[in-house]
N, C-alpha and C positions, 0 to 999 in steps of 0.2 A: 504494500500500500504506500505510494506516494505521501509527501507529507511538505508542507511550505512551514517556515515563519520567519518573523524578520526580528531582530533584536538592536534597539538602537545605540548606540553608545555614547552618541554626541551628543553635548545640553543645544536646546533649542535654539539658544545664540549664538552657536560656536564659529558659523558662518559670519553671522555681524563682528563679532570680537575679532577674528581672525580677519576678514578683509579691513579692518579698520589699523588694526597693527600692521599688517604688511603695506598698506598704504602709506599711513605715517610715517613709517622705517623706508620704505623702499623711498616716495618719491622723497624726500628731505636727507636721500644718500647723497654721492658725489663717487662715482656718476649713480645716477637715479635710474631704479631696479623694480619689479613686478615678478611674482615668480608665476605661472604659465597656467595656474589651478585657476586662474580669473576666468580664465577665456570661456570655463566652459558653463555658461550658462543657457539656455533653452536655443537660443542665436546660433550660438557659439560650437552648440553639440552636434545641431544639425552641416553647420556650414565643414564642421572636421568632417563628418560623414561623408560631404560630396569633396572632399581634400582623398581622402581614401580612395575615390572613384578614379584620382585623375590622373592621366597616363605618366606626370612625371613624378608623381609618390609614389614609388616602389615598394616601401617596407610593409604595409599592411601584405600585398598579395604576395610577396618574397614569404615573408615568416608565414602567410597561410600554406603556399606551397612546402612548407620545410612541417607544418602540420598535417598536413596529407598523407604524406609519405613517409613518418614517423611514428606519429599518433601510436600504431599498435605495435613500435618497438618500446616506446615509450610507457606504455600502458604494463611490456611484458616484463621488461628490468624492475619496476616498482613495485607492481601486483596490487596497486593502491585501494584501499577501502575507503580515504578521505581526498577528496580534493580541495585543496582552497586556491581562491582565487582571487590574488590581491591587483584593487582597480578594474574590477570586473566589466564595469559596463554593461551593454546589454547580451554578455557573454556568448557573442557569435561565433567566435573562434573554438571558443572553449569545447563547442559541443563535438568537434573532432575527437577529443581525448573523452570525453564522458561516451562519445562511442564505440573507445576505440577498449574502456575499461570494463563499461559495462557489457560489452561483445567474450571479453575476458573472462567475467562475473563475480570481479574482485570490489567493485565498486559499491557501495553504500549511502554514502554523504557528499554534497557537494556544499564551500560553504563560499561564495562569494561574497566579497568584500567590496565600499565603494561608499563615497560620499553623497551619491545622486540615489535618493530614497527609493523616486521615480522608476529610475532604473534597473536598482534592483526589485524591484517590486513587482513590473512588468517580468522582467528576467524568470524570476521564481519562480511565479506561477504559470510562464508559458513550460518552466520544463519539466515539471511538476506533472505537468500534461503528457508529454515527449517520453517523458522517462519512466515506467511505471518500477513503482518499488523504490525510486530516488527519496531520498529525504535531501530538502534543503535548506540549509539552515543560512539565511542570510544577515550581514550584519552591517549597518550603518558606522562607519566608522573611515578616522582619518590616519590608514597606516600610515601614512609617513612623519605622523609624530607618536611612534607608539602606542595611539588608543584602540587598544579592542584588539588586537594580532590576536587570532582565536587558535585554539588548539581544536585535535579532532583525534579519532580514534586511527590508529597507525595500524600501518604504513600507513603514510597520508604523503601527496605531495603540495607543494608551495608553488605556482605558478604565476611568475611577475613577465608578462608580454606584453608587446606591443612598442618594445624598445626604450618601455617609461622610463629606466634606469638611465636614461643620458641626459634627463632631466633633472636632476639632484647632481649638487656640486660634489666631485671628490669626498671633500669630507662628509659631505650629507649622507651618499654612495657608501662610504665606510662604514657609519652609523646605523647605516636602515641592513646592510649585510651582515653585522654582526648582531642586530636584533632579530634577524630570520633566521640567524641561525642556535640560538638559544631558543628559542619554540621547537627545535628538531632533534628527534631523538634516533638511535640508531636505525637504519635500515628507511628512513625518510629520505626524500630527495624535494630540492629546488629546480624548479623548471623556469628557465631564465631566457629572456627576446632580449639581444642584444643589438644594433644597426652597426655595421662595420666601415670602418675606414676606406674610401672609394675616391674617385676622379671627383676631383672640388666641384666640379662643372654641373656633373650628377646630382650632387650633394645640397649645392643651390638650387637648384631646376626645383627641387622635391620642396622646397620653402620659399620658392617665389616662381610661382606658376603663371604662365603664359595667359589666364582665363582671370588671373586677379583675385582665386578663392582666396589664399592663404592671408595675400591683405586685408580681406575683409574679414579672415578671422581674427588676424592682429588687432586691427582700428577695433574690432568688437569689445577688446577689453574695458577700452575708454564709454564707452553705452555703457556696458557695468558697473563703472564709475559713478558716471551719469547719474543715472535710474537706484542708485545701492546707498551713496553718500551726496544727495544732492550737487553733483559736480559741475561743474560749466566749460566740458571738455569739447571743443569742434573738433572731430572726424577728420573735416576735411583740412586740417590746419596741420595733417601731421601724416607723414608718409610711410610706408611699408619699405623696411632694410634683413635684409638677409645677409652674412655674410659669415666665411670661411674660415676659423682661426687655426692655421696650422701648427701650430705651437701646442695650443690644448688640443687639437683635433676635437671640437666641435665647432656647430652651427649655432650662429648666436642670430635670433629674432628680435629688431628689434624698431621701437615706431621714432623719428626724427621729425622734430618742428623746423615747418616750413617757413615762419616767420618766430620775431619777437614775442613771448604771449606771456601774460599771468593767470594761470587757472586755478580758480576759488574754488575748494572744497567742504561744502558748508557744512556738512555733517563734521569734521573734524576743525572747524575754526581754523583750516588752513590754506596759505596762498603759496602756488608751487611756481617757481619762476624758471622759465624754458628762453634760452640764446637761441635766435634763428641759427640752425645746427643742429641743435643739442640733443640727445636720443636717449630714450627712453630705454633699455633693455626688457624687453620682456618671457624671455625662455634663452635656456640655453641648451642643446641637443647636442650630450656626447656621442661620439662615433668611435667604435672599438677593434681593439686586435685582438686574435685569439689570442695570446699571452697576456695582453691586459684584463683580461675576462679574468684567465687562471689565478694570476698573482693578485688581484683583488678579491676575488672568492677564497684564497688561501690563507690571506692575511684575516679575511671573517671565519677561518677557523672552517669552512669548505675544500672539499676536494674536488677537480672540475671531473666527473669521471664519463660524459661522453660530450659531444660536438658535432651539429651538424648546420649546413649550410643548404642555402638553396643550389640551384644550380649554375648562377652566377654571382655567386659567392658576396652574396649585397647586404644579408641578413646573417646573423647567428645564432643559433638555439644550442643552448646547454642543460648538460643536467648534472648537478653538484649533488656530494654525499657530506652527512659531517666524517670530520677527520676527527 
């Protein structure tokens, strides 16, 4: 018998506190920062969705092709009874490996994880449907500061896709791997989307697309502004930058005024002062080596024990054991 529920973990405000702190800290930095969790509001979720569709973002259909074609080797190294699934979304990918586990018939629980209620809600109950005999146990919560990492009955695996992890700085990256890996007990595994190091050319392309989505999901942060802290941001005053940083080997997103401006944010009593120039940072996308996978997984007390790629080597999927 099938079974849903949802368990929330976040207090009712945690979105107002939290965008009001990251606002105040980010734009009154030097240089002035946004970290990338903005964007995704109703606007925002749909406009990445048609970013997914577009022929120069490769990494959704890369890492889905590397889920096709693994799924049931994946399913058979782990033999998993729990799955969880941190940043779930409307967990479309996922349903590969809940195929490929419950085809197995090691499968039991799946517990997706995610800040969008919405979404896991719709999520639950459609697989709830999908999957008979699934229990799902979903949870409202904001892993990437430790609230709510839920445990489950083991073997269980941890699966972080979709390449989120180039989104977290280094040390943040450090932080959130050595907390997954204290939830993990022998004979557990981490299922891990990594986006790999490729031709800068590529790399751009996939954040500044020829159709103009991705700008429109950048400028979208500034609506959330808007509409969240009574702000007085013009769209049109501030431009969409992508660009390449070889050094970090990431893609930094980021919005650039086009003129002189002062934007009043009334919910916080503050005025943010922008140089025609000045830019806005708002996401940064690491891009990975296999050896950099390894030696960060290692240093969180992981062992990288397999590796696969698509077939033009664009995306990386791992699966770490504790050490």
């Amino acid at each position: 018998m099938s079974s849903y529920d949802l368990t929330r973990q976040l207090p009712a405000d945690h979105f107002s506190h939290a965008l009001r702190h990251d606002v105040q800290h980010g734009l009154t930095a030097s240089p002035k920062t946004l970290p990338p969790k903005w964007f995704y509001d109703a606007a925002g979720s749909e406009l990445f969705e048609e970013i997914t569709r577009l022929p120069e973002y490769y990494p959704t259909r890369a890492e889905r092709e590397i889920l096709t074609s693994r799924s049931r080797a994946i399913a058979a190294i782990t033999r998993a009874r729990t799955l969880v699934e941190l940043g779930s979304g409307s967990s479309e990918k996922t349903r590969l490996l809940l195929d490929a586990l419950q085809e197995l018939g090691t499968l039991e629980t799946y517990i997706p994880v995610d800040v969008s209620e919405s979404a896991l809600d719709a999520a639950g109950k459609s697989l709830t449907k999908e999957y008979p005999g699934l229990s799902v146990h979903a949870v409202l919560s904001d892993f990437t500061h430790g609230r709510g990492l839920p445990t489950g009955a083991g073997p269980k695996v941890l699966a972080f896709l979709g390449g989120t992890l180039g989104n977290l700085l280094p040390a943040e990256r450090a932080e959130f791997l050595t907390g997954l890996r204290k939830l993990m007990a022998p004979g557990d595994a981490l299922l891990l989307g990594t986006d790999l190091v490729k031709d800068p050319k590529v790399l751009v392309a996939a954040y500044d697309d020829a159709a103009g989505v991705t700008a429109a999901f950048n400028k979208n942060v500034l609506n959330v502004l808007n509409r969240e802290l009574n702000a007085d941001f013009d769209p049109g005053t501030f431009e969409h930058v992508a660009l390449w940083d070889a050094r970090q080997e990431w893609i930094e997103m980021r919005l650039r005024s086009t003129r002189t401006q002062t934007v009043k944010i009334q919910a916080l009593d503050l005025a943010v002062h922008f140089e025609e120039g000045e830019e806005l940072r708002t996401e940064v996308s690491a891009k990975f080596r296999h050896a950099r996978v390894a030696d960060e997984l290692e240093a969180a007390g992981l062992e990288l024990a397999e590796w696969w790629t698509d077939e033009q080597g664009r995306f990386g999927l791992s699966l770490a054991v504790p050490r």
